[in-house]
KOLSE-228572 format. One record per residue (C-alpha): residue in one letter; chain; x, y, z. Coordinates in steps of 0.2 Angstrom, whole numbers. Layout:
// residues N
residuo	cadena	px	py	pz
A	A	X	Y	Z .
...
//
This chain:
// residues 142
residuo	cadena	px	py	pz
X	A	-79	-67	14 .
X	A	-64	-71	23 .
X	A	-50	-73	7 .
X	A	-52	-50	3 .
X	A	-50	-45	22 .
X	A	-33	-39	24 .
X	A	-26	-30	39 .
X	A	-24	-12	35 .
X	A	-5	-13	36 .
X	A	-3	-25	24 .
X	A	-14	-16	10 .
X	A	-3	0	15 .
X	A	13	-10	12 .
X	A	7	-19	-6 .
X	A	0	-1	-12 .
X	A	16	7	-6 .
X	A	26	-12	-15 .
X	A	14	-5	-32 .
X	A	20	10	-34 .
X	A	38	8	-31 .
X	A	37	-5	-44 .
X	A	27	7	-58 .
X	A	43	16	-54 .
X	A	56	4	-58 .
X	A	46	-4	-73 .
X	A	46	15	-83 .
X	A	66	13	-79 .
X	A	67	-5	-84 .
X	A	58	0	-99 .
X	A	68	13	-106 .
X	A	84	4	-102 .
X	A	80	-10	-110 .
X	A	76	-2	-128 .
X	A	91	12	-125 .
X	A	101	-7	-121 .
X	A	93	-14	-139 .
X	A	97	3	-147 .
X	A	116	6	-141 .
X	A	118	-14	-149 .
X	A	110	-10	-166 .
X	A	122	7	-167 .
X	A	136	-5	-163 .
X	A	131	-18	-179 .
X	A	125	-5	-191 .
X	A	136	9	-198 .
X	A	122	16	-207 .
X	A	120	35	-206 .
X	A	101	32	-211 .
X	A	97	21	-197 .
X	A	107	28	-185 .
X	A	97	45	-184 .
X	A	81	34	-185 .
X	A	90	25	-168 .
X	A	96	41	-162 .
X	A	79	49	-163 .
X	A	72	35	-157 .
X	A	83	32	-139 .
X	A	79	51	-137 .
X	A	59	47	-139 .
X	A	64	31	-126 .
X	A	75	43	-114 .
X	A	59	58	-114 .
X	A	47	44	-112 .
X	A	56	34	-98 .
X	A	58	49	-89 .
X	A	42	58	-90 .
X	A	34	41	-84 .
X	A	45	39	-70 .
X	A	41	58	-63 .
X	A	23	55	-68 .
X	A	22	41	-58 .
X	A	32	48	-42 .
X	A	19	66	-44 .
X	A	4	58	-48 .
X	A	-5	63	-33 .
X	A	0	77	-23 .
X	A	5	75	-9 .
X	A	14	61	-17 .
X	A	9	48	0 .
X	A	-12	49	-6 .
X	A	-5	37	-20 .
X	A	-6	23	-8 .
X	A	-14	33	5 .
X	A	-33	36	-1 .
X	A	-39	45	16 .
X	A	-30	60	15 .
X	A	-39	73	13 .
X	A	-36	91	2 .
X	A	-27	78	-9 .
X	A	-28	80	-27 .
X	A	-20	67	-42 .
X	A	-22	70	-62 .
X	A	-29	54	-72 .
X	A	-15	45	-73 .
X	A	-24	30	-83 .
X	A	-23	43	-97 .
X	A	-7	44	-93 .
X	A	-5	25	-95 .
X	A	-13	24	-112 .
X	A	-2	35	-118 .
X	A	14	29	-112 .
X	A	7	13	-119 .
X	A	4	18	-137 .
X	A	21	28	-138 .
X	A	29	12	-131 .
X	A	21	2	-145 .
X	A	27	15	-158 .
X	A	46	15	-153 .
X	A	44	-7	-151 .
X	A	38	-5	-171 .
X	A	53	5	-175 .
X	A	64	-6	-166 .
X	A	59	-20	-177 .
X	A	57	-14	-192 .
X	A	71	0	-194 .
X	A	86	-13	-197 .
X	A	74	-24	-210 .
X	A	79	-15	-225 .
X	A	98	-18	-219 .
X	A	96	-36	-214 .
X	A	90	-40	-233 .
X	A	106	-32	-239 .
X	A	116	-44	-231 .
X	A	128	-53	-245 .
X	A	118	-72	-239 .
X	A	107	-84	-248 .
X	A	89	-80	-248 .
X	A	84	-93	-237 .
X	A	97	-84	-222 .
X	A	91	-65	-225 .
X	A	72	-73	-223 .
X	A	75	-82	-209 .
X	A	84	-68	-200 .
X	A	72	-56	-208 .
X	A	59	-69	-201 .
X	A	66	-67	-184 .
X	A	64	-47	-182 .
X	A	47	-50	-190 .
X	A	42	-64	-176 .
X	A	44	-46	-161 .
X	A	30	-39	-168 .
X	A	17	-55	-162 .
//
């Protein structure tokens, strides 16, 4: 079948494209939830919340960067990533690596939402206002 024969070159180039995009997504991901975490220590002045958002970012900042190095020195030598004839090279299951990376993800997203809840529906504003934007928060977790 003509449409899954690609010159070698090109598979070599979009496995080398791959990996320097797992890269940048586990950067792009930690940014983005230490971005959301500097702007919640910016609204509230809470010392409760703000060691749960400190504790957090630190989570976010150990995660982001273990999963950049983890995807950098998955195999070794690091080229048999995208390279799978070399031979002598060994990688560690890095799907594990994946799932886990995935379920602390999930964990810090929860925290993210729900931390600043409690606070939100302390806000001096009608009812129908503190649901709504209690609704908002609420609508992340989907």
């Amino acid at each position: 079948m003509r449409c899954f024969t690609f010159p070698r070159f090109r598979l070599l180039i979009r496995l080398q494209l791959m990996f320097v995009a797992h890269v940048f997504y586990a950067a792009a991901t930690a940014l983005t939830k230490l971005s959301i975490i500097t702007s919640y220590l910016r609204i509230f002045p809470h010392s409760t919340l703000r060691r749960v958002l400190y504790a957090t970012g630190a989570v976010c900042i150990g995660i982001g960067i273990s999963a950049i190095f983890a995807t950098i020195f998955q195999c070794s030598p690091v080229q048999a990533a995208w390279v799978f004839t070399i031979e002598d090279s060994q990688c560690f299951p890095f799907v594990n690596f994946l799932w886990a990376n995935a379920a602390i993800s999930i964990a810090t997203d929860f925290v993210l939402v729900v931390a600043p809840l409690p606070y939100l529906w302390s806000l001096n504003l009608p009812v129908r206002q503190r649901l709504a934007i209690c609704f908002l928060f609420g609508v992340s977790l989907v």
